[in-house]
Backbone and ligand atoms as CSV (ligand in chain L), in Angstrom:
chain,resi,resn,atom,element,x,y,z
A,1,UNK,N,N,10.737,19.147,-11.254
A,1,UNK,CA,C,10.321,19.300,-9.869
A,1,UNK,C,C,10.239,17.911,-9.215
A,2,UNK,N,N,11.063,17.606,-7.941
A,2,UNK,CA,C,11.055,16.544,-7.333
A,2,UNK,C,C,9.512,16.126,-6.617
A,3,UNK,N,N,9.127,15.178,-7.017
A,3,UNK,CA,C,7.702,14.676,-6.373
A,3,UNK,C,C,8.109,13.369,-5.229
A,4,UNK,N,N,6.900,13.059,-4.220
A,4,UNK,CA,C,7.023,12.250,-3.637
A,4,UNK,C,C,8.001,11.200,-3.819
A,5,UNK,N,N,7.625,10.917,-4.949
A,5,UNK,CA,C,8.382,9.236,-5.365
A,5,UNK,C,C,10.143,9.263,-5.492
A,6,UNK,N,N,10.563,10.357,-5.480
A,6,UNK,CA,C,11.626,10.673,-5.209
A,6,UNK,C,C,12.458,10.574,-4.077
A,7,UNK,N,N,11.374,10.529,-2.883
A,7,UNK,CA,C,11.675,10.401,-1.516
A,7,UNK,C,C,11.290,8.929,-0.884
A,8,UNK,N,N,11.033,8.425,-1.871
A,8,UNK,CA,C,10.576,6.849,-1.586
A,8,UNK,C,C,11.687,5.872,-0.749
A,9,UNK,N,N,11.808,5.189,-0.247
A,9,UNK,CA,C,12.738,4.389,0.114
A,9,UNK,C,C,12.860,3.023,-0.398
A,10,UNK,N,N,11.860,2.746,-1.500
A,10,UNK,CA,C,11.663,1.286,-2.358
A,10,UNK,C,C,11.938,1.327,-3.384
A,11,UNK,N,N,12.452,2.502,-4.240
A,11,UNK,CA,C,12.854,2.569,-5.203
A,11,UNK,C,C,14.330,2.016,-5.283
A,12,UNK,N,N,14.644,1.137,-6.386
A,12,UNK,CA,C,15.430,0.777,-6.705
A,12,UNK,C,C,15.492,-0.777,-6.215
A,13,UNK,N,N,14.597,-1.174,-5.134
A,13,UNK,CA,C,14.425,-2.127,-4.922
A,13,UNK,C,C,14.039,-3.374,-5.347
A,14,UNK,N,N,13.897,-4.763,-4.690
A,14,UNK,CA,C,13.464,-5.798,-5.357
A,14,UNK,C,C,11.861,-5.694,-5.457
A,15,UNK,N,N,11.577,-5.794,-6.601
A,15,UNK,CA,C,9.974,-5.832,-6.868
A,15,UNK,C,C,9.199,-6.784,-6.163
A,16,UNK,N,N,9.590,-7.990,-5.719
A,16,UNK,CA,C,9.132,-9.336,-5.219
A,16,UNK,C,C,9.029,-8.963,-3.942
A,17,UNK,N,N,9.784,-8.164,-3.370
A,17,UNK,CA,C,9.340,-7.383,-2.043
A,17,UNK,C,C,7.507,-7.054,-1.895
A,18,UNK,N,N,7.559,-6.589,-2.498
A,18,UNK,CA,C,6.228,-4.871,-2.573
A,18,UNK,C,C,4.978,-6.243,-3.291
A,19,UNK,N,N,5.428,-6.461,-4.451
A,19,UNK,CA,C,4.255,-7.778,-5.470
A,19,UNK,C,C,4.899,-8.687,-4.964
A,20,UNK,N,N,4.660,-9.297,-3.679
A,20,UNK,CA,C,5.151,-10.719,-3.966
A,20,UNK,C,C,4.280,-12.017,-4.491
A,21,UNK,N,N,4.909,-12.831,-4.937
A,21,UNK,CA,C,4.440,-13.952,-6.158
A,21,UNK,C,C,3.546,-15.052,-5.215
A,22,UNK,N,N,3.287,-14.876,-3.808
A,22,UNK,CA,C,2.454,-15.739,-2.918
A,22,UNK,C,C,2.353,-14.773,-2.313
A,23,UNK,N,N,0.943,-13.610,-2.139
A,23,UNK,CA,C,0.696,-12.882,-1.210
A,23,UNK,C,C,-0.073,-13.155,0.011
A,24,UNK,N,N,-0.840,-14.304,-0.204
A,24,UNK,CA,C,-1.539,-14.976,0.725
A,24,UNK,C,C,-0.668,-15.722,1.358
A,25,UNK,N,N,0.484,-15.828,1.451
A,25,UNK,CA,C,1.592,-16.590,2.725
A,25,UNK,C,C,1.310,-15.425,3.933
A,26,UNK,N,N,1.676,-15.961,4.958
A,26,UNK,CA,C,1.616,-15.046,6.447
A,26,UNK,C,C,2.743,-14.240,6.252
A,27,UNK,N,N,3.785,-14.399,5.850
A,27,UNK,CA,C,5.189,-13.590,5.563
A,27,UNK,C,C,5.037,-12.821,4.505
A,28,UNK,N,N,4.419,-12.685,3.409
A,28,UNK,CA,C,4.479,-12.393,2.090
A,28,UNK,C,C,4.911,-10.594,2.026
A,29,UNK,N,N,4.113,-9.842,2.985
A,29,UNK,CA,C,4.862,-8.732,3.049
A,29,UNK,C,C,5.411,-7.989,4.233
A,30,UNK,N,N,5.962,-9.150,5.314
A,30,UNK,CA,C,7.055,-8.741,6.486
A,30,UNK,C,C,8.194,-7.896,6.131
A,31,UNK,N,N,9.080,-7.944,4.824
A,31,UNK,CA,C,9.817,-6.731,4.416
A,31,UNK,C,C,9.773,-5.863,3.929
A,32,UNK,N,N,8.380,-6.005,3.114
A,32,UNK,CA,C,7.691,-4.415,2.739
A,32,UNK,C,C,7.413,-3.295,4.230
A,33,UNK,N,N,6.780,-4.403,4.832
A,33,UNK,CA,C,6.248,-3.515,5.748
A,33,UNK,C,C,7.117,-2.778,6.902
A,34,UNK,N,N,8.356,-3.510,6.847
A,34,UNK,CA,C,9.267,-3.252,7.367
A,34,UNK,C,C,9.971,-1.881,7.070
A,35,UNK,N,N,10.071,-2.009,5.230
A,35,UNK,CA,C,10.989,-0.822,4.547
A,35,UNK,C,C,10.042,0.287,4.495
A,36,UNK,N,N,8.548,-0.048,4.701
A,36,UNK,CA,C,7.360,1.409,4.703
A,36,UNK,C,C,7.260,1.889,5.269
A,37,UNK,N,N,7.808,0.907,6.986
A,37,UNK,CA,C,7.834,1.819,7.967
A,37,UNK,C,C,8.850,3.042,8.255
A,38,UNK,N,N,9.797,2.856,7.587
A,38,UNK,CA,C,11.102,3.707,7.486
A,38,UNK,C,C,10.884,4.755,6.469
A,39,UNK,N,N,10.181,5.042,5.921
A,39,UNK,CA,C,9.445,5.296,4.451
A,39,UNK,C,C,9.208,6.602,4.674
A,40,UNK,N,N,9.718,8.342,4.367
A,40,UNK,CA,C,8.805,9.577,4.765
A,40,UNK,C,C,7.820,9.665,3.804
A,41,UNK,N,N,7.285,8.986,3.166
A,41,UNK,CA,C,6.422,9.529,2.011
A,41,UNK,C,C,5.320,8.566,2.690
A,42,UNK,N,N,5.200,7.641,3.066
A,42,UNK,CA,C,4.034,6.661,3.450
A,42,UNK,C,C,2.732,7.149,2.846
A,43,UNK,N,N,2.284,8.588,3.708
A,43,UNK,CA,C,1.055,8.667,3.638
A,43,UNK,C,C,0.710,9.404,2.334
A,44,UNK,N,N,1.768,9.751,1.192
A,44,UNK,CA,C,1.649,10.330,0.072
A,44,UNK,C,C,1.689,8.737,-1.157
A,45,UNK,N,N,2.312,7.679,-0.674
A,45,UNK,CA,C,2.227,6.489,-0.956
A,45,UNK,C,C,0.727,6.179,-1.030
A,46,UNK,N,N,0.180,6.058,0.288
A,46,UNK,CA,C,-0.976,5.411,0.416
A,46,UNK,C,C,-2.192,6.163,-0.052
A,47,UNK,N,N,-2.055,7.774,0.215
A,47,UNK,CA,C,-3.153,8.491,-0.777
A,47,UNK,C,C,-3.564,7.946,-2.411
A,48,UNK,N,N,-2.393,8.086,-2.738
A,48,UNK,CA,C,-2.010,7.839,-4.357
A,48,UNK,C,C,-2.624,6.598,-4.780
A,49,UNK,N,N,-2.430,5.195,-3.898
A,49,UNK,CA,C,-2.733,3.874,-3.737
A,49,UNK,C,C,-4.332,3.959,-3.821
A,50,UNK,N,N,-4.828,4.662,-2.678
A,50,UNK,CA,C,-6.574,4.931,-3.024
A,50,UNK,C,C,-6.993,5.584,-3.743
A,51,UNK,N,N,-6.153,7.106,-4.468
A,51,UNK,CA,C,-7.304,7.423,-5.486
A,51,UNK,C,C,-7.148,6.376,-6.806
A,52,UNK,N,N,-6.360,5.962,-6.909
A,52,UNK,CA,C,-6.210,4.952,-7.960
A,52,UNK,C,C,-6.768,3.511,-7.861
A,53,UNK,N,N,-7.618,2.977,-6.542
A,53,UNK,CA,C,-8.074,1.845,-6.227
A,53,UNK,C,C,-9.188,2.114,-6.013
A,54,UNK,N,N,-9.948,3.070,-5.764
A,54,UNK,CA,C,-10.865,3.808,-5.593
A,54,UNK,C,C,-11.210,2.307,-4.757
A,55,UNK,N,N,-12.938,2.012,-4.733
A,55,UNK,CA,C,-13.591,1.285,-3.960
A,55,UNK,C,C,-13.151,-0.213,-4.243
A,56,UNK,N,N,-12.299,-0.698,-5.206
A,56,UNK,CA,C,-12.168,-2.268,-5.321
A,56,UNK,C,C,-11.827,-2.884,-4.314
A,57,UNK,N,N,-12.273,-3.908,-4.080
A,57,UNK,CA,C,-12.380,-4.994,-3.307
A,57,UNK,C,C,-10.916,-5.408,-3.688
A,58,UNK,N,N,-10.605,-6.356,-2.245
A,58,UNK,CA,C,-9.089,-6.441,-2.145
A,58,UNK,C,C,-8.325,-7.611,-2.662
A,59,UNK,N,N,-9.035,-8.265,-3.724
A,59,UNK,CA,C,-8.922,-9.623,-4.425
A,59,UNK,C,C,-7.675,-8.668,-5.961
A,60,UNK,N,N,-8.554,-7.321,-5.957
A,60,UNK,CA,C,-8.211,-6.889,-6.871
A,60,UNK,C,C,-7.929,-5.512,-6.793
A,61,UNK,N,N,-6.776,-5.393,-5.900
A,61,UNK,CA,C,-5.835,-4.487,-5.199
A,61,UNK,C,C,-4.274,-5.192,-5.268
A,62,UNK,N,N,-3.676,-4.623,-5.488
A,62,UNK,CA,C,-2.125,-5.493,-5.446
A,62,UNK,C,C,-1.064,-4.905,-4.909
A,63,UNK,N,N,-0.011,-5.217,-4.212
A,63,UNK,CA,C,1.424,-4.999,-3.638
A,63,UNK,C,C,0.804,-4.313,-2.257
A,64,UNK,N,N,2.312,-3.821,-1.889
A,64,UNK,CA,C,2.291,-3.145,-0.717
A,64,UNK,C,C,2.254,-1.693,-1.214
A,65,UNK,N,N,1.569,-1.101,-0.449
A,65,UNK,CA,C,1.729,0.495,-0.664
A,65,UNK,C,C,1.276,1.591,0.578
A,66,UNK,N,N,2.097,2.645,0.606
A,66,UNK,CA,C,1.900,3.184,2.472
A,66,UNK,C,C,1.995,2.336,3.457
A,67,UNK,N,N,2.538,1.265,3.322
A,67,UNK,CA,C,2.755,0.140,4.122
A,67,UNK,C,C,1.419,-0.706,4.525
A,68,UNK,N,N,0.587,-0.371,3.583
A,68,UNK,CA,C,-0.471,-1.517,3.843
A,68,UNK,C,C,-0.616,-2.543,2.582
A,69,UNK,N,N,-1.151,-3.742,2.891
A,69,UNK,CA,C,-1.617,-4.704,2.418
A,69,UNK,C,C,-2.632,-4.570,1.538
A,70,UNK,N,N,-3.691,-5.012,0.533
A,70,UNK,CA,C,-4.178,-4.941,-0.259
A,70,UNK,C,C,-5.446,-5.247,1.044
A,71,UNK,N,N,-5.687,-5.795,1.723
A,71,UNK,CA,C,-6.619,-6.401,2.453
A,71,UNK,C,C,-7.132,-5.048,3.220
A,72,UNK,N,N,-5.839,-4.416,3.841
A,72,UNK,CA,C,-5.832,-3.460,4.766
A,72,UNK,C,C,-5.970,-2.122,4.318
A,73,UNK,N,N,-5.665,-1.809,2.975
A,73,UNK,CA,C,-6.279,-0.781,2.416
A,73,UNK,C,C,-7.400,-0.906,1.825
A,74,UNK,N,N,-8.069,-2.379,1.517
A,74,UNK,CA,C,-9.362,-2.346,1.065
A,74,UNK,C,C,-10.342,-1.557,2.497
A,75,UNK,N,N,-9.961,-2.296,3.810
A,75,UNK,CA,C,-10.828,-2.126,5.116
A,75,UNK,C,C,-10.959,-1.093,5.513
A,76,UNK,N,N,-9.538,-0.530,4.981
A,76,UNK,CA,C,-9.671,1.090,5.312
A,76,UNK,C,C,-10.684,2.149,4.560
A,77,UNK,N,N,-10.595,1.508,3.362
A,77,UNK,CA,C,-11.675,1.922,2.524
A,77,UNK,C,C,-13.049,2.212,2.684
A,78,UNK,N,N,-13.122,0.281,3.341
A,78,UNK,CA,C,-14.750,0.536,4.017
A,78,UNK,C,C,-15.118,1.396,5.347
A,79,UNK,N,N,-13.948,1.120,6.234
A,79,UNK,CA,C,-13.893,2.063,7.333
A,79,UNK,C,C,-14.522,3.516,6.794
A,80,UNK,N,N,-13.691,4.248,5.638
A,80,UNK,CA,C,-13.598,5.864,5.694
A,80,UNK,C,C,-15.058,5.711,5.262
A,81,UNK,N,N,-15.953,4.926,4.016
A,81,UNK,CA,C,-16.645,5.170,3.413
A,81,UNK,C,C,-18.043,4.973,4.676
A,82,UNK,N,N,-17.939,4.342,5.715
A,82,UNK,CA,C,-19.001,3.839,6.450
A,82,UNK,C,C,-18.787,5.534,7.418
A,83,UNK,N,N,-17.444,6.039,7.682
A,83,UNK,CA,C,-17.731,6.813,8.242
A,83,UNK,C,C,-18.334,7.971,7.926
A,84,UNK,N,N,-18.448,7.900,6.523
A,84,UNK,CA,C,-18.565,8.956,5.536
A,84,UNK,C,C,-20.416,9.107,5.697
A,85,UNK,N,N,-21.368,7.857,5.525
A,85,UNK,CA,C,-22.423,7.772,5.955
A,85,UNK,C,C,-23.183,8.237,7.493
A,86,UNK,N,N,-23.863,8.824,6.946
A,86,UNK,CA,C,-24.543,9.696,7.806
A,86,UNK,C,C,-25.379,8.562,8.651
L,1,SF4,S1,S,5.422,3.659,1.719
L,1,SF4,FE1,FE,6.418,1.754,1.082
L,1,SF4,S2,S,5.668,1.311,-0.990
L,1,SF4,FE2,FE,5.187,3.462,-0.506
L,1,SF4,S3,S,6.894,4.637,-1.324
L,1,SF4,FE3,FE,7.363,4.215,0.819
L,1,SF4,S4,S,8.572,2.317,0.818
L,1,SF4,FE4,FE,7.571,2.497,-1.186
């Protein structure tokens, strides 16, 4: 049975894209974010990305995934969880 990752558009791609080896450069993921945006799976990407990152802090989060940044899916994190508080 074909799953998400099948419909990916980064597969087969350069890894140094998605992990790149200086992620803290300002450029580091301008072509990820580029190829995620083109991406139909994104938001099956980025689900997958959080249940598997659950609450970690974004030091220790890695690559691109759903087209976000490790930074930007950490914030999102805190975002959902603050909204989650009553
Ligand atoms: S959203 Fe980006 S990282 Fe996720 S599967 Fe699509 S192209 Fe790959």
């Amino acid at each position: 049975m074909a799953g998400w990752r099948d419909r990916a558009v980064c597969v087969g791609g350069e890894p140094e894209i998605f992990f790149p080896s200086e992620p803290s450069h300002p450029n580091a993921y301008a072509v990820a974010r580029a190829v995620c945006a083109q991406c139909p799976v994104r938001a099956e990407c980025f689900n997958a990305a959080a249940s598997a990152e659950g609450g970690r802090a974004a030091d220790y989060r890695y690559g691109m995934w759903g087209g976000l940044t490790p930074e930007e899916r950490a914030s999102r994190h805190r975002a959902a969880r603050k909204a989650e508080t009553p």
